[in-house]
BAFI-3210 file (N, C-alpha, C; in Angstrom, 3 decimals, decimal comma, padded with zeros to 6 digits):
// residues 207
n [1|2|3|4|5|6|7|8|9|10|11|12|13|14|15|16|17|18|19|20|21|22|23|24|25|26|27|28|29|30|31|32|33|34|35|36|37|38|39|40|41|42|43|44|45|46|47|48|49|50|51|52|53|54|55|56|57|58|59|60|61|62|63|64|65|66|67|68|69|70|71|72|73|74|75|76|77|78|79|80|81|82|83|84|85|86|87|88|89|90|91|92|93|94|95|96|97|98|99|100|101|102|103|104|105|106|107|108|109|110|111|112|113|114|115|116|117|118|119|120|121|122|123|124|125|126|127|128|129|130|131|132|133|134|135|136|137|138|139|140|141|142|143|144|145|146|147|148|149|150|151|152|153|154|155|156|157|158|159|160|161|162|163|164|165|166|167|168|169|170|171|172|173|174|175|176|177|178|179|180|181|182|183|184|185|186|187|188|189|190|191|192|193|194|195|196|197|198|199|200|201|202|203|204|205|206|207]
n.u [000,844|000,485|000,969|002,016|-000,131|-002,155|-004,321|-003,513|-004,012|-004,412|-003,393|-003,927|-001,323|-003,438|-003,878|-006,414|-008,406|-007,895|-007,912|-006,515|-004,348|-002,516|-000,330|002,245|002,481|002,081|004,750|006,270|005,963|006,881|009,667|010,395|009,998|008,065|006,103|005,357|004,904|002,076|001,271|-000,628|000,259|-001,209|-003,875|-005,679|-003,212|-000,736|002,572|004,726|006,824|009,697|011,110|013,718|013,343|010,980|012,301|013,483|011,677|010,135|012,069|011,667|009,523|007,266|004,927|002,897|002,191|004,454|007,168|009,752|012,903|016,143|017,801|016,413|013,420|009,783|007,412|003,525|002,714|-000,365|-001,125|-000,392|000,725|000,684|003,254|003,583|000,898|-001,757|-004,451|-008,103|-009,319|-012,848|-015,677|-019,022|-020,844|-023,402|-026,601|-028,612|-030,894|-029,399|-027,116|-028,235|-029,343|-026,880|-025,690|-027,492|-026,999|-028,584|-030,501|-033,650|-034,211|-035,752|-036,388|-034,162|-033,280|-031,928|-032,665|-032,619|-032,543|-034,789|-036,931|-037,129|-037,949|-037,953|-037,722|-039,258|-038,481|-039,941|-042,575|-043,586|-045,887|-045,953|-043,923|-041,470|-038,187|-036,674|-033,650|-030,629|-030,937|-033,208|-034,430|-034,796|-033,713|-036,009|-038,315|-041,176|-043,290|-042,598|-042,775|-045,171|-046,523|-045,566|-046,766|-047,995|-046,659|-044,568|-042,084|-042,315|-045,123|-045,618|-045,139|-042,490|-038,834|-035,871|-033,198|-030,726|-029,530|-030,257|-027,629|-025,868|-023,292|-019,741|-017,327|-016,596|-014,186|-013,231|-013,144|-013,461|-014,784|-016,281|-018,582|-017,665|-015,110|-011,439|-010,458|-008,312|-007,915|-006,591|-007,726|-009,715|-009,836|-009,800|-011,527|-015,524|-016,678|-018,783|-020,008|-019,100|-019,336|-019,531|-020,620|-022,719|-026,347|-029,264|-031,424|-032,732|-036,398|-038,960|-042,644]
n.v [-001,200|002,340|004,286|006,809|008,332|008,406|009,928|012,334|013,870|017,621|019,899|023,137|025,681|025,829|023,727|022,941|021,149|021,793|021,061|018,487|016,811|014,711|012,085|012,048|015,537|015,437|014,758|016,480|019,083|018,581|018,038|020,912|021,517|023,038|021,848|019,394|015,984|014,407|012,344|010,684|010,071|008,765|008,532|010,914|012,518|014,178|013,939|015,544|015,323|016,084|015,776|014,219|013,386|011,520|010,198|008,636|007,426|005,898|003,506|001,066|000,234|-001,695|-001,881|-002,088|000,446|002,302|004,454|004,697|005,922|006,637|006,079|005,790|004,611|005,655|006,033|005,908|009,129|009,866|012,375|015,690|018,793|022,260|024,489|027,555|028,637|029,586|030,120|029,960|027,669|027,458|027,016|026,681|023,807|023,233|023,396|021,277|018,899|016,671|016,625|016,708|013,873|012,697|013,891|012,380|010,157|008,412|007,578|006,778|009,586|008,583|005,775|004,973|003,356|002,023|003,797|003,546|006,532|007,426|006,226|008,035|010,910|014,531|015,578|017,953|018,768|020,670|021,413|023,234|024,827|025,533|027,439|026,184|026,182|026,281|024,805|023,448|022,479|021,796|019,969|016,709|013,199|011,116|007,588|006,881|005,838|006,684|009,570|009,538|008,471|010,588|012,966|016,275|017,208|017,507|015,677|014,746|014,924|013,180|011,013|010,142|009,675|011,708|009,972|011,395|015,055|016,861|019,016|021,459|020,335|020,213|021,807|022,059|021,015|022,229|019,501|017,914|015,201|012,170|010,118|007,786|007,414|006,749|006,845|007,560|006,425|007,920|009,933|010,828|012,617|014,651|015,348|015,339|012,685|011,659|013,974|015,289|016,043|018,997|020,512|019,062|018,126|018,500|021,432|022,076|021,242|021,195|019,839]
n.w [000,000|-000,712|001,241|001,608|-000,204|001,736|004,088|006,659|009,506|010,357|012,183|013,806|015,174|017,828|018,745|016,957|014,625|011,484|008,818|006,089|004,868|002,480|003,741|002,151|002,225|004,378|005,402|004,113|005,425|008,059|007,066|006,522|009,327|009,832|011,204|013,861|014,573|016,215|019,240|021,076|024,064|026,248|028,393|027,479|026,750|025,055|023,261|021,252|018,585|016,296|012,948|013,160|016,075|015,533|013,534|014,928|016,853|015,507|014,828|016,123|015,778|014,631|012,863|009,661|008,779|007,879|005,861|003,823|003,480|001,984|003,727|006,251|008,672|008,441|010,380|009,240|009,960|011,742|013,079|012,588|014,018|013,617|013,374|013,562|012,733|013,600|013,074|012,498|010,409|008,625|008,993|010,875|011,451|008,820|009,289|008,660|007,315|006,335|008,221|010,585|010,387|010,512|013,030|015,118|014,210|012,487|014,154|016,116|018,332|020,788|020,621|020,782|018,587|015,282|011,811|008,287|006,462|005,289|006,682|008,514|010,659|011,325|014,157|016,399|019,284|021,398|020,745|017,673|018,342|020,998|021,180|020,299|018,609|015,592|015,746|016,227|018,716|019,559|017,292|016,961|015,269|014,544|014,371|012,563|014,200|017,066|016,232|015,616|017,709|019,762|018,740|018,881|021,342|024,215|024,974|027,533|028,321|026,258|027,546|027,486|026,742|025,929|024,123|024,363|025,136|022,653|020,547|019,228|016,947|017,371|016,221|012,640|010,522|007,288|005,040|002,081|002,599|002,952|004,653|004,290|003,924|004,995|008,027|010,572|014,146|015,961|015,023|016,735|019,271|018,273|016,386|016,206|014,716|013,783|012,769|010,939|008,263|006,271|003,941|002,271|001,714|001,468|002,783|006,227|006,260|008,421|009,506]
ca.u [000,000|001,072|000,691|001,868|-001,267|-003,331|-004,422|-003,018|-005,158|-003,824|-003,691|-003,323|-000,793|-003,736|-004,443|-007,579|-008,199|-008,147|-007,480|-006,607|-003,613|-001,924|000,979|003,602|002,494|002,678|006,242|006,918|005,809|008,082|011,215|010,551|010,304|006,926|005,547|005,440|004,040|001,541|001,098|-001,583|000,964|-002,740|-005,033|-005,347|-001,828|000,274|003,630|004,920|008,137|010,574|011,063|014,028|012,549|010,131|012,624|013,859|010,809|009,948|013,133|011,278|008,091|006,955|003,846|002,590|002,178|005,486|007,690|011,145|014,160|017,075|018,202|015,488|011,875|009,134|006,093|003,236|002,332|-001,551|-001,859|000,197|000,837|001,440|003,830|003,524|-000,096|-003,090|-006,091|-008,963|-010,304|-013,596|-017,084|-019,902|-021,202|-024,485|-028,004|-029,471|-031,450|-028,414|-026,513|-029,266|-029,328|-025,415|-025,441|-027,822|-026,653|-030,026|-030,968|-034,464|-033,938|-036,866|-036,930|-032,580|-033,348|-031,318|-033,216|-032,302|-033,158|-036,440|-037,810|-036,888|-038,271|-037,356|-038,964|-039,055|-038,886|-040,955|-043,635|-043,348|-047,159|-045,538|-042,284|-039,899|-036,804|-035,921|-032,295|-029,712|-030,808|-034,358|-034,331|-033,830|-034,374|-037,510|-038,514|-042,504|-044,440|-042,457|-043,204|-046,695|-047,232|-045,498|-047,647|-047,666|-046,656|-043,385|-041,384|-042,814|-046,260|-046,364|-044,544|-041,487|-037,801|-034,818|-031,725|-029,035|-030,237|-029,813|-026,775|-025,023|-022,536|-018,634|-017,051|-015,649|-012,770|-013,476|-012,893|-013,955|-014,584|-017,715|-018,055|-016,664|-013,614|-010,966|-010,290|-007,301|-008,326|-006,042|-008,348|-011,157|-009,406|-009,431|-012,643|-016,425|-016,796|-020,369|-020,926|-017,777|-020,011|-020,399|-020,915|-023,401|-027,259|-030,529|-031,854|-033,847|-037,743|-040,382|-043,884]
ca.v [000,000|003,743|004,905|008,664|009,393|008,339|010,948|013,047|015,245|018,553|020,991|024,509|025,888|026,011|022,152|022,883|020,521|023,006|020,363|017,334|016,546|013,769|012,120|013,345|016,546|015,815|014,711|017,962|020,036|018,016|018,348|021,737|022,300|023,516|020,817|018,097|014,742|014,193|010,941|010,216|008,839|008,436|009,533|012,138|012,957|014,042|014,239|015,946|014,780|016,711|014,700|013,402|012,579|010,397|008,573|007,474|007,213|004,755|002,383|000,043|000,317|-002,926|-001,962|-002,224|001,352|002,746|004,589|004,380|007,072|006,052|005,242|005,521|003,938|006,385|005,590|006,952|010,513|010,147|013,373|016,867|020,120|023,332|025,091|028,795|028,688|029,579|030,430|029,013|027,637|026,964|027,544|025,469|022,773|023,462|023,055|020,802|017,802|015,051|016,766|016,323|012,479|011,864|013,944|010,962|008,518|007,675|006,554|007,837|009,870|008,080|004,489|004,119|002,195|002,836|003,367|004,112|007,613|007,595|006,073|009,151|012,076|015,857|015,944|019,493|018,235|021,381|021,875|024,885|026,053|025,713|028,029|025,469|026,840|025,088|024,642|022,048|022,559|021,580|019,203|015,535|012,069|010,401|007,226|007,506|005,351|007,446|010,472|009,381|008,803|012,103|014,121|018,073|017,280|017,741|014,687|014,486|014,951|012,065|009,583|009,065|010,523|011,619|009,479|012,369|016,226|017,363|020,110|022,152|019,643|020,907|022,802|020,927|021,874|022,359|018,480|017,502|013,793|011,255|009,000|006,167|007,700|006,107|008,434|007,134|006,454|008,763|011,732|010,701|013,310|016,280|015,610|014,821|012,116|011,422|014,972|016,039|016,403|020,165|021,337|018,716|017,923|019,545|022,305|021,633|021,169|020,462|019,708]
ca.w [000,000|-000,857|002,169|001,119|-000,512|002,869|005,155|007,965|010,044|010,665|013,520|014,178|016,428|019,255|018,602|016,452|013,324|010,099|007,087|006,310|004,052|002,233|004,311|001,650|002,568|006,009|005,480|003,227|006,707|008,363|006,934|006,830|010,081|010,271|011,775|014,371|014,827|017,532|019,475|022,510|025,202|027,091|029,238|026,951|026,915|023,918|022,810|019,836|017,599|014,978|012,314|013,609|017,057|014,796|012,887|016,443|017,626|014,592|014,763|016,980|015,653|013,646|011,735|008,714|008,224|007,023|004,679|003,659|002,809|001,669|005,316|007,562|008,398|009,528|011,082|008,795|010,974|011,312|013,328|012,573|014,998|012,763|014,363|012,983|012,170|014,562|012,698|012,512|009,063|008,364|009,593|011,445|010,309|008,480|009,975|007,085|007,564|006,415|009,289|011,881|010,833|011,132|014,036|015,628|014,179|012,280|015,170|016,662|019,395|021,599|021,119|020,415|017,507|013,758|010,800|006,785|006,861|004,516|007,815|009,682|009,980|012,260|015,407|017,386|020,831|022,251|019,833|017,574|018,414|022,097|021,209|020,026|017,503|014,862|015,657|016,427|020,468|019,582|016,640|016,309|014,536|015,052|013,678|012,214|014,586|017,873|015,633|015,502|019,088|020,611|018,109|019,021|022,394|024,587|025,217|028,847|028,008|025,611|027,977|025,831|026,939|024,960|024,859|024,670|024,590|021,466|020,897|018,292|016,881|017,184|014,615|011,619|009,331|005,601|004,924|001,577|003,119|003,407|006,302|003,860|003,621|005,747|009,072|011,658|015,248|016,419|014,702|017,441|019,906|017,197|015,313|016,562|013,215|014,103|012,315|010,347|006,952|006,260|002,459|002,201|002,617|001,684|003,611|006,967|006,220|009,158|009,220]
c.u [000,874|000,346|001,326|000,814|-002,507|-003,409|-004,149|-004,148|-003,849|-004,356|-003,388|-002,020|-001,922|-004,509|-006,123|-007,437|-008,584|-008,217|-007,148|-005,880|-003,011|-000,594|002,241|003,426|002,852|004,478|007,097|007,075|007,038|009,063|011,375|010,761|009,021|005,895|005,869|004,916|003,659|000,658|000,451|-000,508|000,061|-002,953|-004,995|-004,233|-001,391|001,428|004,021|006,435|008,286|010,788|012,142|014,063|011,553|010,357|012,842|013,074|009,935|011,109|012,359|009,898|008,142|005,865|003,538|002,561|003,252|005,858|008,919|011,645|014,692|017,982|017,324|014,196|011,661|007,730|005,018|002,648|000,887|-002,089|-000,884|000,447|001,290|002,288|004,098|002,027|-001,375|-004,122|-006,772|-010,179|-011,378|-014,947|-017,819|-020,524|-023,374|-025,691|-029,056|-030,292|-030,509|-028,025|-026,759|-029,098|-027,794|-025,136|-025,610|-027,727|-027,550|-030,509|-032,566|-034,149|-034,994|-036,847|-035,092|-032,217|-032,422|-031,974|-032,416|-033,200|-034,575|-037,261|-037,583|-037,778|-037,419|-038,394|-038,727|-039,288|-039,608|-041,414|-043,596|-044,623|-046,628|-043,913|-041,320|-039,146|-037,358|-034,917|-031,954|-030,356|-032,309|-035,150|-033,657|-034,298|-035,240|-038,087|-040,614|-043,083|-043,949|-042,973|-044,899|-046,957|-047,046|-046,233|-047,072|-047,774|-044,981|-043,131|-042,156|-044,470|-046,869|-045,781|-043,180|-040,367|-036,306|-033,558|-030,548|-029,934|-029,395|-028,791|-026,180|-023,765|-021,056|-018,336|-015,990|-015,150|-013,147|-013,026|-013,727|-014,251|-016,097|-017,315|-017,577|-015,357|-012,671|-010,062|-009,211|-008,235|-007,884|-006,721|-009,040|-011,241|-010,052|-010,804|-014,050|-016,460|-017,876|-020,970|-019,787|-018,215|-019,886|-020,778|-022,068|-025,450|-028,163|-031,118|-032,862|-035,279|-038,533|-041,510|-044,572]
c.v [001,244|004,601|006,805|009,704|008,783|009,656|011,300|014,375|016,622|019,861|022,107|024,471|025,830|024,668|022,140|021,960|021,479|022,001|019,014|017,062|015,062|013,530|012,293|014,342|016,777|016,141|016,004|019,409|020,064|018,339|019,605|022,802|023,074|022,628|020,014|017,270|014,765|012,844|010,909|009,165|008,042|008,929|011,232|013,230|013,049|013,893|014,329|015,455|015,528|015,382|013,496|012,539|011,686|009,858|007,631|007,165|005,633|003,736|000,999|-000,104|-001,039|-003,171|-002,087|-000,752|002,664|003,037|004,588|005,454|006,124|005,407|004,922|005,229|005,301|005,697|006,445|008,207|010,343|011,726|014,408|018,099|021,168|024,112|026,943|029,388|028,699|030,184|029,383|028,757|027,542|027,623|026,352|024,571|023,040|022,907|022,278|019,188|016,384|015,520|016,350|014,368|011,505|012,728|012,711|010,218|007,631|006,915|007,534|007,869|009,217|006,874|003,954|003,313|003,117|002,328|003,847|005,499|007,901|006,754|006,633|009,994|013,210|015,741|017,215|018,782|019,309|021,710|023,546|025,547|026,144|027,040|027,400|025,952|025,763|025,322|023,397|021,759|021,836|020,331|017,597|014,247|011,359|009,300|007,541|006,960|006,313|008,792|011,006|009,844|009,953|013,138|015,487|018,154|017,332|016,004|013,898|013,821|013,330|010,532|009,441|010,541|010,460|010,583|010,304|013,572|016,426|018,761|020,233|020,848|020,603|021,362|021,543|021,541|021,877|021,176|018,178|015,752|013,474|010,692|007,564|006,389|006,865|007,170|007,413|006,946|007,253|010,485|012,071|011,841|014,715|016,258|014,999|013,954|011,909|012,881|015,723|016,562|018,359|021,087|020,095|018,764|018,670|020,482|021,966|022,376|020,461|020,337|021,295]
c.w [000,000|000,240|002,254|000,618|000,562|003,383|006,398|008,329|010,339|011,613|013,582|015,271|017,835|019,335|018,172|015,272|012,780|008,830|007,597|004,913|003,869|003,386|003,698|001,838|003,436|005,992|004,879|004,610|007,637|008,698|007,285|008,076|010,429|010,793|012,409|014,109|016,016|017,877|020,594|023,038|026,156|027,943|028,497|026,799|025,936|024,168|021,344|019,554|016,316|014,176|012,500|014,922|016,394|014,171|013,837|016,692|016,825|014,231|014,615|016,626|014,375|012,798|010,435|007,994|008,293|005,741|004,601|003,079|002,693|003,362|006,168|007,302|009,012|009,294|010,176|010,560|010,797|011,655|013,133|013,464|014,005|013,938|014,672|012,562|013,547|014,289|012,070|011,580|009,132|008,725|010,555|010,330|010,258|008,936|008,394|007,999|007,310|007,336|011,256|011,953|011,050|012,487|015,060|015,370|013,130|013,379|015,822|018,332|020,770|021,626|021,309|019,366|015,601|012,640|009,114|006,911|005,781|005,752|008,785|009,854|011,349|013,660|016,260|018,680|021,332|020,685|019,160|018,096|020,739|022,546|021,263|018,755|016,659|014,587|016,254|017,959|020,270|018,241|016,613|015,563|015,233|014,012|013,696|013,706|016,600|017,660|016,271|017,178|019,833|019,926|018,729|020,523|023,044|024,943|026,687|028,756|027,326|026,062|027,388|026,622|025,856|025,076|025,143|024,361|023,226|021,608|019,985|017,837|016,804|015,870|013,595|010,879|007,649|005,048|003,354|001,534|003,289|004,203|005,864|003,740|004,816|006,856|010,075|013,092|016,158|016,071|015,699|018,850|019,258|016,973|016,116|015,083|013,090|012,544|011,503|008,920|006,832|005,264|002,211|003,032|001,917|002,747|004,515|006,805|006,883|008,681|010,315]
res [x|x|x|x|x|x|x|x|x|x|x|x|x|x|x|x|x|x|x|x|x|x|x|x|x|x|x|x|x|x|x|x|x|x|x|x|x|x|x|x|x|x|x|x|x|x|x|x|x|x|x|x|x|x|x|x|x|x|x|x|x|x|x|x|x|x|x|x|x|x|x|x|x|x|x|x|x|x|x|x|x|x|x|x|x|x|x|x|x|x|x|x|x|x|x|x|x|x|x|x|x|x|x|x|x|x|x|x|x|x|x|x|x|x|x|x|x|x|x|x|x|x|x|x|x|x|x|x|x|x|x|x|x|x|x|x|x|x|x|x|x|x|x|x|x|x|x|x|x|x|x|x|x|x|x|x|x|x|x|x|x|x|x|x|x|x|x|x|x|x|x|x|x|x|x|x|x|x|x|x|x|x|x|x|x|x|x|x|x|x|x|x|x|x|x|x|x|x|x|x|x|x|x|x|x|x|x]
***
């Protein structure tokens, strides 16, 4: 495998994700000097590496996912640190109706259950003729027959409780990426992935 044209996440100087580059790029950062490598020692712990703290640091390393110089192995870099760079690309991630159903998961928010989203629909947890928004704080997936039964009533009212409150999803980086794409485990720190979509989706439409 050509593991150069996989993906590296990339960080601001104030450990924000902004992008999301090839790992020859990474390695181009690198050399240069404008960049570290960053590694979860755990418990939420980093440590960062120059590139030659990360050939050492890759001697001993026996994986599969390596590259080769003319002398040395390196470990591919899944995660980046800019080291000169602290602004902050992008925007929020758009209030659309695909966003609402990878926020939850497709899952309806009331029974826990996951459906194909043509058996979804929006549910306003406080009724708009009651003064409910329609935003991220007040919106979520509902399959029909939960739908059905909470009708134009509050969550309480119709017996039936949320599994998680609903809430603004974090901010996502200008990623041109689907959720088939192939994301590191090491991003799961940086990125909410549940909701990382954000140029996609049709525009949110209630009843």
């Amino acid at each position: 495998m050509n593991y150069l044209n996989t993906n590296t996440l990339v960080l601001n100087r104030n450990w924000q994700a902004v992008n999301v580059c090839t790992v020859a790029r990474a390695f181009a950062l690198l050399c240069c000097g404008h960049a570290n490598v960053v590694v979860e020692k755990g418990d939420n712990e980093f440590a960062t590496f120059t590139l030659n703290d990360w050939a050492e640091f890759s001697r001993s390393y026996d994986g599969h996912d390596v590259v080769h110089s003319a002398r040395l192995k390196f470990r591919v870099p899944r995660v980046i640190l800019l080291l000169f760079f602290d602004k902050l690309v992008g925007k929020d991630v758009k209030f659309t109706r695909h966003n609402i159903f990878e926020r939850d998961g497709h899952c309806c928010q009331y029974c826990g259950k996951k459906f194909d989203k043509r058996e979804l629909n929006l549910d306003h947890v406080i009724p708009r003729d009651m003064g409910g928004s329609t935003t991220w704080e007040n919106i979520v997936c509902a399959c029909i027959p939960c739908n059905t039964a909470k009708a134009n009533r509050t969550p309480m009212q119709a017996g039936l409780k949320l599994i998680k409150k609903p809430k603004r999803p974090k901010w996502r980086p200008m990623m041109k990426l689907s959720m088939s794409d192939v994301y590191h485990q090491d991003w799961r720190h940086f990125l909410d992935l549940a909701c990382w979509k954000v140029e996609f989706g049709e525009a949110v439409k209630t009843p």
